[in-house]
N, C-alpha and C positions, 0 to 999 in steps of 0.2 A: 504493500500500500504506500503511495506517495504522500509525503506532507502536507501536499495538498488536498490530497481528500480526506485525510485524519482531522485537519481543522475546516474542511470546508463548510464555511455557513452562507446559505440565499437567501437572497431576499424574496417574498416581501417578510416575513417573517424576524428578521433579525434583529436584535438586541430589544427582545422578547422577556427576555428574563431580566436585565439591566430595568427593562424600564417598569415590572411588577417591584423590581426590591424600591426603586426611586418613588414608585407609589404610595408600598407599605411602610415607609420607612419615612417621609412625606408626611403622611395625613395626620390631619389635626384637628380637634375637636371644635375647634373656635372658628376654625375654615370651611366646619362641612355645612353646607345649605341646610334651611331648616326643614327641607321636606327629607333629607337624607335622616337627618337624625329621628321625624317623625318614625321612619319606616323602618330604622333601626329599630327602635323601642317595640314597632310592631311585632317585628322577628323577632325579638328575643321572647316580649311575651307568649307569643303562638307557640314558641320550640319548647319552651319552659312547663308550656301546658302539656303539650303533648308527651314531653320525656316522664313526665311526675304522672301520668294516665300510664304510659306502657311501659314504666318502671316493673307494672304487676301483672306483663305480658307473659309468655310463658318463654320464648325464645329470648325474653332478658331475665329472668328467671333461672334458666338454664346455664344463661355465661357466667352468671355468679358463683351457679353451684359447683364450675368449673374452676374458675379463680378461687373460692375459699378452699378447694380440694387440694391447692398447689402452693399457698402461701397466707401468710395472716393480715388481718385487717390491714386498713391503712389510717390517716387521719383526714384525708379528702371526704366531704360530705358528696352524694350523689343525688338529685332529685328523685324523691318518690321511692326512698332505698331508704331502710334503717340501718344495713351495715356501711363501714367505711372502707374506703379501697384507697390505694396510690394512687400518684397522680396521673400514671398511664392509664390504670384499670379504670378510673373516674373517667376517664375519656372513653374509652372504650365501652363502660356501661351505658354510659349516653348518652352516646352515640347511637347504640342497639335500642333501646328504648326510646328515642324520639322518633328511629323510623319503623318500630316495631310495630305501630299499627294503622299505619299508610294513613297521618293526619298532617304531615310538615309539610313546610315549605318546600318551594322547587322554582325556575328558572326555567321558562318556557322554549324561550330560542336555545337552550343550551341542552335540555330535556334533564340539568341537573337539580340533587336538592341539596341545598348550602347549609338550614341551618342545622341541621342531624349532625351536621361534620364541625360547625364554626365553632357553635354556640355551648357544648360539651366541653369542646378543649378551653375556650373562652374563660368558662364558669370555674374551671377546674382549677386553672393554673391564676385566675383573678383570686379567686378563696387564697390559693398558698399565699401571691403576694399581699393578699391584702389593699389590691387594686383600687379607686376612684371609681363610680360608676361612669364618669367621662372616661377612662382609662377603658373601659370594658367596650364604650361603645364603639373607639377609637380602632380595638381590636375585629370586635364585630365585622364594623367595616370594611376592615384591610382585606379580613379572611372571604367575607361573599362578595366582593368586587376582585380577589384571585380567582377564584372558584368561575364567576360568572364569565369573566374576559375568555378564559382558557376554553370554557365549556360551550361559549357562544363561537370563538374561534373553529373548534374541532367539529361543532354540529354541521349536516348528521350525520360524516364518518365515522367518530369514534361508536355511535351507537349501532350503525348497518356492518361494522367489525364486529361487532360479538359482543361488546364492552358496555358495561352500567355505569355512564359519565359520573355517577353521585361519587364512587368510591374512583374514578381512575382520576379528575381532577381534585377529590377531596384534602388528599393529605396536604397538598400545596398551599389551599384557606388554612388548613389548621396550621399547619408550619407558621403560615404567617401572622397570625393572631398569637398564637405563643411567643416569638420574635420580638411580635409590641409589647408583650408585657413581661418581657422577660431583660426589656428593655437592650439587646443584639445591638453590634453594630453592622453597616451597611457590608462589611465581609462576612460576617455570620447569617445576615439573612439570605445573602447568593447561597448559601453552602447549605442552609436549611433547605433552599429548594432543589440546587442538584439534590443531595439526600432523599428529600419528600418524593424525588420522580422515582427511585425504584423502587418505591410502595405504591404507585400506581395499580391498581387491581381489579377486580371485579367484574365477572363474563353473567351476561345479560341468561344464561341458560337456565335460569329459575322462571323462565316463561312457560317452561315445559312439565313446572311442578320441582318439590323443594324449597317455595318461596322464603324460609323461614333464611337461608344464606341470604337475600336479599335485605335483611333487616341488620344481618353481622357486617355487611359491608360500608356502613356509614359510624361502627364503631370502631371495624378497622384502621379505614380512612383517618378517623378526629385522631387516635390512637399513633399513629405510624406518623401523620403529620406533628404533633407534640415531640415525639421522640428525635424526628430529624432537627427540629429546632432546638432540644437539649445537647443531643451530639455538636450540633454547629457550634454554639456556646462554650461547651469544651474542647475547642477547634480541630475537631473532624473537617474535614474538605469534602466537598462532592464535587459532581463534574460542573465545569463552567458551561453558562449558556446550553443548558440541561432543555430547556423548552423548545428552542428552536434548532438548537445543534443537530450535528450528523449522531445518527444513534439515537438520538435522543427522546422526549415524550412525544413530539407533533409525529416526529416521520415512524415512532412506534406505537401511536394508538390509532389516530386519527389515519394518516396517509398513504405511508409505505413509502411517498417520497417528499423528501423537504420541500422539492423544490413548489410541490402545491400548496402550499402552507401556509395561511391566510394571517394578516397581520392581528395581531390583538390592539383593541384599543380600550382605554381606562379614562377616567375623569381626571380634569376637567374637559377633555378631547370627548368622551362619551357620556352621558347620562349613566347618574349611579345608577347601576343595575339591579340595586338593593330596593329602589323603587320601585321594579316593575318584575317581582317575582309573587307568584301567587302565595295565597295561603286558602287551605283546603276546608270545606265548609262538610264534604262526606269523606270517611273512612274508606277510599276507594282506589284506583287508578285514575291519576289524572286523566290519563289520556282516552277512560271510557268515560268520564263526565260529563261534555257535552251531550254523547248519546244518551245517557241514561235521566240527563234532566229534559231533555227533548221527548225521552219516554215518559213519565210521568205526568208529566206536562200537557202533552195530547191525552193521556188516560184520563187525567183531570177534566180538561177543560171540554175532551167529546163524552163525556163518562162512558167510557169502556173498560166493562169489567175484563179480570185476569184471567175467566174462561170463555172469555167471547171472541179471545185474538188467534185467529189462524195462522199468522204469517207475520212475522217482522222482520223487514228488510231495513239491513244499517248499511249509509256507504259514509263512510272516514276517509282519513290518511292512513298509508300503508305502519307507521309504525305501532299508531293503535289497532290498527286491523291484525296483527299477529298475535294479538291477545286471544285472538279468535275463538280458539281450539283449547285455553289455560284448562282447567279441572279444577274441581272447587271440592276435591276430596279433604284439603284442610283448609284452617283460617287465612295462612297464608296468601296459598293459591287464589284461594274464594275472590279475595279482595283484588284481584289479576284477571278476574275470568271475566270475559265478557261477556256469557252468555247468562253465570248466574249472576251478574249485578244487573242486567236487563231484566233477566227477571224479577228478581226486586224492587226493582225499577216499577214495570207491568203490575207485581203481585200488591205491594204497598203504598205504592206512590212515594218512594225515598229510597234513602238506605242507611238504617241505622246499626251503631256497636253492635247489639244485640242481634240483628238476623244475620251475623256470621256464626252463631252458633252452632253443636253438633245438630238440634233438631232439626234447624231451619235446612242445613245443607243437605241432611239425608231424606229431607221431603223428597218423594219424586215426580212433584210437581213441576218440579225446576228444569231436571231432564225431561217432560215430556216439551215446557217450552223452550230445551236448547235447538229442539227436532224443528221448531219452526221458527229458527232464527238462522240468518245470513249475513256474512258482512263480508264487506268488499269495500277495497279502495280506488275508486276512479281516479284518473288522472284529473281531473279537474276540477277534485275533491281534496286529491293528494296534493296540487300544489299550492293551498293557501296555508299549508304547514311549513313553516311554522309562523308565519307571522299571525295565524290564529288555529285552532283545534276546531275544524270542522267536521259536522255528524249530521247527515240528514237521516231521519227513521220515516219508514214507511208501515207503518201496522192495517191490517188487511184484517175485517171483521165480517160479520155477516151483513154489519149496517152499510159497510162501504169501506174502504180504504182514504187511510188520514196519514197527513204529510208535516214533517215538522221539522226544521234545520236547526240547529244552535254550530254557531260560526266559534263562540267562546265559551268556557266555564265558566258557574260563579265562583267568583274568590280572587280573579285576578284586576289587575287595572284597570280592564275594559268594564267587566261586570264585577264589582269590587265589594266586599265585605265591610262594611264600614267599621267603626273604631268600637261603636257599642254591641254590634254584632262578635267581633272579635271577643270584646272583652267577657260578653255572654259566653263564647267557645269553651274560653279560659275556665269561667268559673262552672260549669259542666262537666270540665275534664275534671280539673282537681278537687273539686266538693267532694265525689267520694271519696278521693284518698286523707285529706286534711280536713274536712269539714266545709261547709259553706262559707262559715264567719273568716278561717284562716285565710280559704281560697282568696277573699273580698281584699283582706289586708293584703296578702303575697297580691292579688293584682294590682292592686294600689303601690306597691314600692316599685314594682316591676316598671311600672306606666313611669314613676319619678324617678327613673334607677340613677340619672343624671346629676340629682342633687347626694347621693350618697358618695361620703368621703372613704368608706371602706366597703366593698361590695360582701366582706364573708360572711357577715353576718344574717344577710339577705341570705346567701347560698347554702348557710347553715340551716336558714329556716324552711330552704325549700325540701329539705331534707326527713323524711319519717321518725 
């Protein structure tokens, strides 16, 4: 090999990684817009809900019982956990339990979710230092405008390769959210992210059932990114210019070759990205929401009963249409399947925590209407993705056939949750686990985390 192809870097792509650490390394709390920090405080509340709710999942349940198997406590608090773990396993726990029951955040044009990954390692490593809530949201930040650049960059090759953007851009956000408040300098945060890229991971194959791997891979991610950023600090080296380099993450997840590798851009050049990621209103697959509120919605508003529908035809985009054929033989899967959240859809007009249950899936009510569902991606369906999730359903009754599109989900920008809606989520999720009155106060500090001069004691409280 010639020297010249061991350092060869193209454009347009180059000095990709230079210009995330000048980012993360950058930003300031006094400089971010006020709608940035509005929709920081948003994420954070949403992922905080979510983590403290599927704390008492069963596949976050599990990684515990694994970790207490191998080593003892830690003194990191975990949300929605009475035991204490280190400060990797505090990442890694929840991480598992914010995406453990398909309620977080995610990043539409990227198809990633940010705060599963940011908002773990964020909380984890703000507790040890004893962080400023401005300090936390500063991190916040850094972490899902890495995440979102990368993952907007690679779409949607990384994901038609095999790959679940949430965990192959993830460690990168958490890297660098550890980095802020670990307070690195500008040579440690390049090294955190060489490092972070070969923890890159996680193959999309829990389409086919197994989903329960699909909730480990965003406590991997927060996990693996924390740790390259502690390594960097103790000056470990990783490779330079890791994101756009030869070898490197673009021409290894996304392309196969650099030289198609699409430039990243960041704020102030882009709009924070942190403002235009969803936040999820159903326990489901994003990417079958549109169909499934377009379903409802005509059953509503033509009143058609759930045995009076012969035929439903869905046409999407091709990457929700592979959900096609998922199985809804566990919780996991269920919440993947397109055919049983259609039917819940059809059968209830919703989809609530509760109809993932064992009864609801072994009805076989559900397979008789996967028999009369179809989904198909037209071209001219498939290419308003991603700049919106289009789903048209067509339900076929004995009254007549009814036609209904949704171009968006609710929960995003477009059709957007608002702040009392959100905050209602919050206190839904966590009233069972802490009470109604605690949930009110935790959402109450959560909303002001901004005026807090030490965040642990918040993070202690989120704790069981």
């Amino acid at each position: 090999m010639s020297h010249a192809e061991a350092v060869h870097t193209l454009q347009p792509a180059a000095g990709a990684t230079k210009a995330i650490v000048e980012f993360a390394t950058g930003l300031r709390f006094e400089a971010l817009p006020d709608e940035a920090r509005h929709y920081a405080r948003r994420h954070l509340l949403d992922t905080v809900g979510v983590m403290i709710a599927g704390a008492g999942g069963t596949i976050a349940t599990q990684a515990e019982t694994v970790i207490k198997s191998v080593r003892p406590d830690g003194k990191i608090p975990v949300p929605g956990r009475a035991r204490r773990a280190d400060l990797l396993d505090a990442a890694f726990l929840g991480g598992t339990a914010a995406h453990g029951i398909e309620l977080d955040d995610g990043y539409r044009h990227g198809s990633a979710h940010c705060g599963c990954v940011v908002i773990p390692t964020a909380l984890s490593v703000g507790y040890d230092r004893k962080v400023s809530g401005r300090a936390l949201i500063e991190a916040v930040v850094a972490g899902y405008e890495t995440n979102i650049c990368l993952a907007r960059a690679c779409a949607p090759d990384l994901r038609q390769r095999g790959f679940h953007p949430t965990s192959a851009v993830g460690p990168f956000g958490a890297a660098m959210a550890t980095a802020r408040l670990r307070g690195l300098n500008r040579t440690q945060f390049a090294n955190a992210l060489g490092l972070a890229a070969s923890s890159s991971a996680g193959l999309f194959a829990f389409v086919a059932g197994g989903g329960d791997v699909k909730r480990l891979h965003a406590g991997h991610a927060s996990r693996e990114g924390m740790q390259a950023a502690l390594l960097a600090e103790q000056g470990t080296e990783g490779p330079p210019n890791v994101i756009e380099g030869r070898d490197g993450f673009m021409q290894a997840f996304a392309f196969g070759r650099i030289d198609k590798a699409r430039p990243i851009s960041l704020p102030p050049v882009a709009e924070y990205g942190i403002t235009d990621c969803y936040i999820k209103p159903y326990a489901c697959c994003r990417h079958i929401q549109p169909a499934v509120e377009a379903t409802f919605g005509l059953c509503n508003d033509e009143n058609i009963a759930f045995g009076d529908i012969k035929k439903v035809e869905v046409e999407t985009y091709k990457i929700a249409a592979e959900h096609a054929h998922v199985p809804w033989d566990d919780f996991a899967s269920a919440q993947l399947s397109f055919p049983y959240l259609m039917g819940l859809a059809a059968r209830y007009r919703g989809v609530k925590f509760e109809h993932f249950d064992d009864k609801n899936r072994a009805d076989p009510a559900f397979a008789d209407f996967a028999g009369k569902l179809t989904v198909s991606a037209p071209a001219e369906i498939d290419q308003l993705y991603p700049k919106l999730r289009p789903a048209r359903v067509t339900v076929t009754t004995s009254k007549g056939t009814f036609v209904r599109q949704a171009d968006e989900a609710w929960g995003s920008r477009i059709v957007p949750l608002d702040d009392k809606g959100l905050i209602d989520k919050f206190l839904d999720l966590v009233g069972p686990v802490h009470g109604p009155a605690k949930a009110k106060e935790l959402s109450e500090r959560l909303w002001t985390i901004e005026q807090a001069a030490d965040v642990s004691p918040l993070v202690e409280a989120l704790a069981r």
